[in-house]
C-alpha positions in Angstrom: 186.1 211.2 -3.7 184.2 207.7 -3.6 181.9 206.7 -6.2 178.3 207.4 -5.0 176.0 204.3 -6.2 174.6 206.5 -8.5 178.0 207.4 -10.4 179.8 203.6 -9.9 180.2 202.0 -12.8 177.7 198.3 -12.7 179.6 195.5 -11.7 180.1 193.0 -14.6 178.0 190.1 -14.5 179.5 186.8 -13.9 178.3 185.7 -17.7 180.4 188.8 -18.6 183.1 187.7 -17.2 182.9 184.6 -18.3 182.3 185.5 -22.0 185.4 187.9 -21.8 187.2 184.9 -20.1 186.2 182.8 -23.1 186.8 185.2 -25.4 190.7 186.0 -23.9 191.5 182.0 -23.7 190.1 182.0 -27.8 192.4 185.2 -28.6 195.5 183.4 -26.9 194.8 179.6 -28.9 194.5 181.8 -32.0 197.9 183.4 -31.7 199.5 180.2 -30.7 197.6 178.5 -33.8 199.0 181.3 -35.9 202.5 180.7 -34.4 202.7 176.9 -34.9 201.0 177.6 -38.4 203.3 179.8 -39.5 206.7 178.0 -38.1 205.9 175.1 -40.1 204.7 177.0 -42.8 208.1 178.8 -43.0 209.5 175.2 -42.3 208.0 174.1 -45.5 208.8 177.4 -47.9 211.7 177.0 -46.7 212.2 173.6 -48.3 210.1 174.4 -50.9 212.8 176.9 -51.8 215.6 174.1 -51.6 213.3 171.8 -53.8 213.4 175.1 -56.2 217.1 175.0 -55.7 217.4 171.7 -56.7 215.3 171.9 -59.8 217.3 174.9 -61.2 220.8 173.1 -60.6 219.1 170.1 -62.6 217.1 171.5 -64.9 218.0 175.8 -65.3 215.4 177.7 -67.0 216.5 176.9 -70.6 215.1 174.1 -72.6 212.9 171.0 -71.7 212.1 172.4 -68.2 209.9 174.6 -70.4 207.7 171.5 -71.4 207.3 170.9 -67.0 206.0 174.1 -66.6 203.3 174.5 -69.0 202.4 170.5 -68.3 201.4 171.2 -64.3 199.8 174.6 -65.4 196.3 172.4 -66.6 196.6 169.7 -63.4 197.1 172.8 -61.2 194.6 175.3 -62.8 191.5 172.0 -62.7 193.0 171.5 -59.2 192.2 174.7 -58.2 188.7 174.9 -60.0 187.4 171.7 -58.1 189.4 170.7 -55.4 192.0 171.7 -52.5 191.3 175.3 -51.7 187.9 175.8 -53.3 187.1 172.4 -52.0 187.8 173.2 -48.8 186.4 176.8 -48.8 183.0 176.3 -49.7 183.1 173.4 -47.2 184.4 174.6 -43.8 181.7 177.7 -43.5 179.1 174.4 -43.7 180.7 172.2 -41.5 181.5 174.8 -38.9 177.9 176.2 -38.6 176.6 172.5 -38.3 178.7 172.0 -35.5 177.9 175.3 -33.9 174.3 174.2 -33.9 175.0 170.7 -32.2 174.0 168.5 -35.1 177.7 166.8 -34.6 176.7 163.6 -36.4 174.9 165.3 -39.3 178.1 167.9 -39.6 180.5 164.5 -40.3 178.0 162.7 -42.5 178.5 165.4 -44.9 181.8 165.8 -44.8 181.7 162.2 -45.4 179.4 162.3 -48.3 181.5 165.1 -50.0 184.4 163.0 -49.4 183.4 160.3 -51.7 181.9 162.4 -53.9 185.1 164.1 -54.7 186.9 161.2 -55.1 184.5 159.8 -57.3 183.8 163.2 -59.3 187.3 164.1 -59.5 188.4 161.1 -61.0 186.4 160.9 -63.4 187.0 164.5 -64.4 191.1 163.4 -64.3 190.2 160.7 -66.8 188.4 162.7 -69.3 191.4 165.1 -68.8 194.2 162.8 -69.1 192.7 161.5 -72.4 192.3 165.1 -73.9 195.7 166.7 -72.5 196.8 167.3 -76.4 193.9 169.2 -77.2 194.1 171.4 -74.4 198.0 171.9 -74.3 197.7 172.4 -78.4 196.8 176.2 -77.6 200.3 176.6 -75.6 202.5 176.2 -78.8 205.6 174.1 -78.2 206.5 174.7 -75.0 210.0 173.5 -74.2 210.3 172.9 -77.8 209.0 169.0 -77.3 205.1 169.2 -77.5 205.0 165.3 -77.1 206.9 165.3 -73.5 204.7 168.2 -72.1 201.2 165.9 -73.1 203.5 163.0 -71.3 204.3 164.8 -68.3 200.9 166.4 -68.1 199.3 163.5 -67.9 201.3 161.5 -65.3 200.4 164.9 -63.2 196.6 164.6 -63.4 195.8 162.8 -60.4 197.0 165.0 -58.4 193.8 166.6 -59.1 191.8 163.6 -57.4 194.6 163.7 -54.2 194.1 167.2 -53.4 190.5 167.0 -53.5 190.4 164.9 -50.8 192.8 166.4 -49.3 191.1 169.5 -49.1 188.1 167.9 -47.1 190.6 166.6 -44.2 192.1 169.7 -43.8 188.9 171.9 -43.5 187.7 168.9 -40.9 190.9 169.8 -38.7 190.9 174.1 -39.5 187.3 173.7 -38.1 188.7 171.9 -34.9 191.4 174.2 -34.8 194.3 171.7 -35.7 196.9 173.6 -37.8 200.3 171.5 -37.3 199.5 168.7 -39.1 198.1 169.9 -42.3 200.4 172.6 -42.3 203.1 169.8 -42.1 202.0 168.1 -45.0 203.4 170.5 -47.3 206.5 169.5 -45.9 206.5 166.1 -46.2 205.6 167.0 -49.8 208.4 168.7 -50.2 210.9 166.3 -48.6 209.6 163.6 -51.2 210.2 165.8 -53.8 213.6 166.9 -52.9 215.1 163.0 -52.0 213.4 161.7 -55.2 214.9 165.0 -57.5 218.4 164.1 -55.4 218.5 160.3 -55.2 216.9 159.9 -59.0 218.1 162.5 -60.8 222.3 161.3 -61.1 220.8 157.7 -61.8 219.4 159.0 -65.4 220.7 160.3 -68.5 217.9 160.8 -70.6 216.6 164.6 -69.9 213.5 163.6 -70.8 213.7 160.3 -68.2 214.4 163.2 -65.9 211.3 165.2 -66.5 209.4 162.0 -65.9 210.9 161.2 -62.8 209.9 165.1 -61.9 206.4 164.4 -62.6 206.0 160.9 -60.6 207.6 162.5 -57.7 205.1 165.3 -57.3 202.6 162.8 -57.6 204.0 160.6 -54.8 204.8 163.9 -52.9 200.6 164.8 -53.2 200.0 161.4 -52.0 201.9 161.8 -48.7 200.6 165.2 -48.3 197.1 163.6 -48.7 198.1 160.4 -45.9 200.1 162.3 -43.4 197.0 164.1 -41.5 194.8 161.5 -41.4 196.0 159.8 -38.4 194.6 163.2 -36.5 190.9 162.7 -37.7 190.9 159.5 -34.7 191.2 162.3 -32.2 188.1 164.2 -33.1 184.1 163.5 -31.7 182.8 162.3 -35.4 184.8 159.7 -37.9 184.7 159.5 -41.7 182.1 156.7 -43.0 181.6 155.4 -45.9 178.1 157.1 -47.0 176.9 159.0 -49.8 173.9 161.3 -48.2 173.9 164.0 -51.5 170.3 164.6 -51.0 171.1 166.2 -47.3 170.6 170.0 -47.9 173.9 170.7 -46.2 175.6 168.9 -48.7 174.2 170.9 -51.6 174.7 173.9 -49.7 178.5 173.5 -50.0 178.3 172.6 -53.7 176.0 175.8 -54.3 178.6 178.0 -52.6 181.2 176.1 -54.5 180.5 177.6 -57.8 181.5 181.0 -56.7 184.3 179.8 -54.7 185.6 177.8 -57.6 185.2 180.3 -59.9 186.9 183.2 -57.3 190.0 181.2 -56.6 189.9 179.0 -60.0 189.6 182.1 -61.7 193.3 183.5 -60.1 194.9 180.0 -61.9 193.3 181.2 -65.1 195.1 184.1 -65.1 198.9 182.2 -64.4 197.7 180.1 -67.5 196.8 182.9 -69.7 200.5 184.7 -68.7 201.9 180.9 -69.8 200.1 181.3 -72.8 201.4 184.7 -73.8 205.4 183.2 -72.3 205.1 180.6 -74.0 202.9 181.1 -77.3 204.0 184.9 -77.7 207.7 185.2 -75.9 210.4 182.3 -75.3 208.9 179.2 -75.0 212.3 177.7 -74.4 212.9 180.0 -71.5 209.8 182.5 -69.9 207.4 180.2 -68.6 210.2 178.5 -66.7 211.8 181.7 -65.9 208.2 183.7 -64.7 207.8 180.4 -62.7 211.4 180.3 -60.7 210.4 184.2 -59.7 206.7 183.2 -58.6 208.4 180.9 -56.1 210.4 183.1 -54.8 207.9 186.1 -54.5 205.5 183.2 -52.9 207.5 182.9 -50.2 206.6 185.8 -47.9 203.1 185.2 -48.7 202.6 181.6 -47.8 204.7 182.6 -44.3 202.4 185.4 -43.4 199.3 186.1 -45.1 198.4 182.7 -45.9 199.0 181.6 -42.1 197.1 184.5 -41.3 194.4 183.4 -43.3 194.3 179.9 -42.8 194.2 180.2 -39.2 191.8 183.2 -39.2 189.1 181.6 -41.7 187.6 179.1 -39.1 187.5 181.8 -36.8 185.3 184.0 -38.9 183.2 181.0 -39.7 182.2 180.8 -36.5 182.1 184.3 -35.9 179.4 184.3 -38.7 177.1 181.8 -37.5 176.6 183.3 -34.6 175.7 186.4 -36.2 178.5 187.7 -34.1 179.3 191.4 -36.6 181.3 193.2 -34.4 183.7 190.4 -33.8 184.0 189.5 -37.2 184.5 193.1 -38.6 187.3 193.0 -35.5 188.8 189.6 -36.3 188.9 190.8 -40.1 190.3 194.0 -39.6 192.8 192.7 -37.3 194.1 190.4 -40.1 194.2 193.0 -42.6 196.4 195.0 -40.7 198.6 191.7 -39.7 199.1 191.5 -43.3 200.0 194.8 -44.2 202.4 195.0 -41.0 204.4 191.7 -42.4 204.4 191.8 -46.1 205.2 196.0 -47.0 208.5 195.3 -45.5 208.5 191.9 -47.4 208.2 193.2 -50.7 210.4 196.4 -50.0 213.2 193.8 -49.3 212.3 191.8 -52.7 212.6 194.6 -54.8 215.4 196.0 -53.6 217.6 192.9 -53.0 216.1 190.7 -56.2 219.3 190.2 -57.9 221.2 189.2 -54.8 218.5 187.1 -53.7 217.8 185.1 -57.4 221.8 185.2 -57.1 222.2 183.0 -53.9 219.0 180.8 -54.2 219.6 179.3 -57.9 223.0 180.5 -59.8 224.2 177.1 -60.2 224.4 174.5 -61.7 222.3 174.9 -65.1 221.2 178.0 -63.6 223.4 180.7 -65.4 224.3 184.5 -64.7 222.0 185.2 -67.7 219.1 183.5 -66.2 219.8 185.3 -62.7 218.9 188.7 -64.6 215.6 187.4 -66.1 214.5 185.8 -62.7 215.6 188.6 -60.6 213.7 191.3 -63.1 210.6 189.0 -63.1 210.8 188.8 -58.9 210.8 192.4 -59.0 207.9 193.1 -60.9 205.7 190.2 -59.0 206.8 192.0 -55.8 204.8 195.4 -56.5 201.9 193.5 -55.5 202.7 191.6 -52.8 201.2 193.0 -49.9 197.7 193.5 -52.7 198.0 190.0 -52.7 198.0 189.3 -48.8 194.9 191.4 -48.1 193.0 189.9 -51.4 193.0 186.2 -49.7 191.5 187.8 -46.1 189.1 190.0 -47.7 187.8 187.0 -50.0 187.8 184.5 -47.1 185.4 187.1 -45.3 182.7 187.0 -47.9 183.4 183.3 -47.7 182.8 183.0 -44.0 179.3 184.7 -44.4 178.8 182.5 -47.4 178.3 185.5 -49.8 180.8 184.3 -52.5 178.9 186.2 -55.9 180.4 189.3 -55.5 184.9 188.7 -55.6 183.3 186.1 -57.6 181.9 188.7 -60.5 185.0 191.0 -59.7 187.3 187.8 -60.4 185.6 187.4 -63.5 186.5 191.0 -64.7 189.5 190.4 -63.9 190.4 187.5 -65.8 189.5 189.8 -68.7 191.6 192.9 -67.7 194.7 190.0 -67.2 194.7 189.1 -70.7 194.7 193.1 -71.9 197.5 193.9 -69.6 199.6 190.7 -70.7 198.4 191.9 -74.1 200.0 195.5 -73.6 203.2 194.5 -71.2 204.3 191.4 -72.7 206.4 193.4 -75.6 208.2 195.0 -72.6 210.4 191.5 -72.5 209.6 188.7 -70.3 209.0 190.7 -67.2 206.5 192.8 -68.6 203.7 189.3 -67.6 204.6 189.6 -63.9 204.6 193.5 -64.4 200.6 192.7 -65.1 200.0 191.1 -62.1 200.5 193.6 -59.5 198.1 196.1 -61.4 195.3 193.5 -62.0 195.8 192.6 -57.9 195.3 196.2 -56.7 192.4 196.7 -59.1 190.7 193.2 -57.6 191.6 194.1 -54.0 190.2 197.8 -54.3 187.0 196.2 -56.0 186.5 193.3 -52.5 187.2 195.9 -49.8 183.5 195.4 -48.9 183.9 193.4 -46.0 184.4 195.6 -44.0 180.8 197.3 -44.3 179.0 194.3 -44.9 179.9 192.6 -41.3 177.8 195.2 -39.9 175.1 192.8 -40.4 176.2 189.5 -41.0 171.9 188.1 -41.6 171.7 190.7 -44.7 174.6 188.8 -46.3 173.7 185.4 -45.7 170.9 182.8 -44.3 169.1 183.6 -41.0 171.2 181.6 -39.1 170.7 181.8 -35.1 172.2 183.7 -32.5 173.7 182.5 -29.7 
């Protein structure tokens, strides 16, 4: 029977169609973003493996390596604080609702203003830094069992702090305008440095410690090509990078207001690595676990930076957006969708891992310096990190989301708990053997992800969790 007026369904109007239209061409970019992200994401894990490769025929896990891997722990962990990431997640929300409102001009003055700021803050913070590195390694023992090389190599790492902070300004400038390749390229191109200079450098030297050094200054040269490569795709864009320093705009204390949390959420995670390098180091082996907890948190970090950290990456912007516009049903979709992207890629992932750890430390590092007895410590280490894999995938979407409605207090205060419930569990585990400080990770991870699972309710209404900000 035909449809009587009275029981057809109402046409859909042409702004209907035009929204879904919109909304379809936005869905398809996405996935293709995703795709490219994650291809040269896997591109450069995949090299960042072979530059893993390369330091453990070198360098092994035994000895002086030790002294490398507690010196990056205090670059990485201030990195992480202040620039990079945190950097970059307290400013894209900002930046993104700027633009979303029109006010193009004042959007890229900001960015330009927090620019120099970090370069000028950042340095100055990697000065005073550089000149205390012996008081703050002092509490890690003798790591490597040359105190004197680690304060050496720590220092020559420091400015990596500066490079990434500016760093992580470009790259939110090209998430918001949906350009992945390039800064997911850079990583690459940091890893290629790294891998020629270890190759090219390494034969040429005798000295271990002359080795070590030459480690250091080509992670530092690696930064700075990471830092260069993108820039070239900022001429593309409708604003430009000027030199300005506007701090008194409100925009631009909005993003160093929503910086605290941020820093402290994701500066908070580091804090926890250097507390389990404490107890490796202070408590264990410190001529063998830190280096030997590191060599299995590369591999377990592979799956992760292929899947849930393209997921989030690309999906971040998104939700951004999504926020501003007060848009709650399609952020609680676009957040959902990711959590179960996550969940789809990285149970099998860490299945795998656990099952196949031995093989897997086996074919990726026996040689060399790398010995059969080192494989066993690695692979045991990998297979306690790997319990909380897939935790760790849905922790960074879930965070991001109270990012994107610029709520960042509350994985904030659970962060903070956290931090304190790491150092009991490395407390209690670490007498296990050395893989009883990975074995703590996986516990703390599903405690933290548990306690951030709010998301989910609190895009119901996006206005309760942040400024009014208008619809559209």
């Amino acid at each position: 029977m035909a449809d009587t007026p009275e029981s057809a369904e109402p046409a859909a109007s042409p702004e209907a169609a035009v929204g879904e239209a919109h909304d379809d061409g936005h869905g398809r970019r996405l996935a293709r973003s995703t795709a490219v992200f994650s291809v040269a994401t896997g591109i450069s894990r995949v090299l960042g493996l072979v530059r893993e490769m390369v330091s453990a025929y070198y360098f092994g896990v035994t000895g002086a390596i030790n002294a490398f891997t507690v010196a990056i722990q205090i670059p990485n962990l201030v990195r992480a604080l202040l620039a990079d990431a945190a950097l970059s997640g307290a400013f894209v929300p900002v930046f993104s609702d700027l633009l979303e409102k029109g006010e193009r001009k004042r959007a890229w003055r900001v960015a330009s203003t927090l620019f120099w700021l970090a370069l000028l803050g950042l340095g100055a913070i990697t000065a005073v830094f550089i000149l205390l590195a012996p008081l703050v390694l002092k509490p890690f023992g003798n790591p490597g069992g040359n105190f004197d090389l680690a304060v050496s190599l720590s220092r020559i790492l420091f400015p990596i702090v500066v490079l990434l902070g500016l760093s992580g300004i470009i790259v939110g400038i090209l998430n918001t305008y949906e350009h992945f390749a390039a800064p997911a390229l850079a990583p690459v191109a940091w890893n290629l440095v790294i891998i020629l200079g270890l190759v090219l450098g390494i034969p040429r030297i005798e000295s271990a410690d002359a080795q070590l050094y030459l480690y250091a200054g080509v992670v530092v040269l690696g930064t700075l090509v990471q830092l260069l490569l993108p820039v070239p795709w900022l001429r593309g864009l409708d604003g430009r990078l000027t030199l300005v320093l506007d701090w008194r705009d409100p925009a631009v204390k909005r993003v160093l207001t929503l910086m605290l949390p941020v820093t402290l959420t994701i500066g908070l995670i580091n804090v926890s690595a250097v507390v389990d390098t404490l107890f490796a180091s202070r408590l264990l082996d410190p001529e063998l676990a830190p280096a030997a907890i590191d060599k299995a948190f590369r591999l377990y970090m592979l799956p992760q930076g292929m899947f849930s950290v393209a997921v989030t990456v690309v999906l971040f912007p998104t939700l951004s957006r999504l926020a501003a516009r007060g848009d709650a049903p399609g952020l609680r979709r676009s957040l959902d969708g990711g959590i179960r992207q996550i969940a789809f890629l990285l149970i099998p992932s860490a299945l795998v891992t656990i099952v196949l750890a031995e093989p897997i430390v086996r074919l990726v590092y026996q040689r060399g310096e790398f010995t059969s007895a080192d494989t066993t410590v690695v692979a045991q280490c990998l297979q306690a990190f790997s319990i909380g894999l897939v935790f760790n995938g849905w922790m960074l979407i879930l965070t991001r989301g109270f990012y994107a409605v610029q709520t960042n207090w509350l994985p904030t205060a659970v962060a903070l708990g956290v931090v304190g419930l790491n150092a009991v569990f490395d407390a209690l585990f670490y007498r296990l053997g050395i893989w009883g400080i990975p074995l703590a990770n996986p516990i703390r991870r599903r405690m933290r992800t548990t306690s951030v699972t709010v998301p989910t309710t609190l895009t119901t209404d996006v206005a309760s969790g942040m400024p009014q900000m208008p619809r559209r």
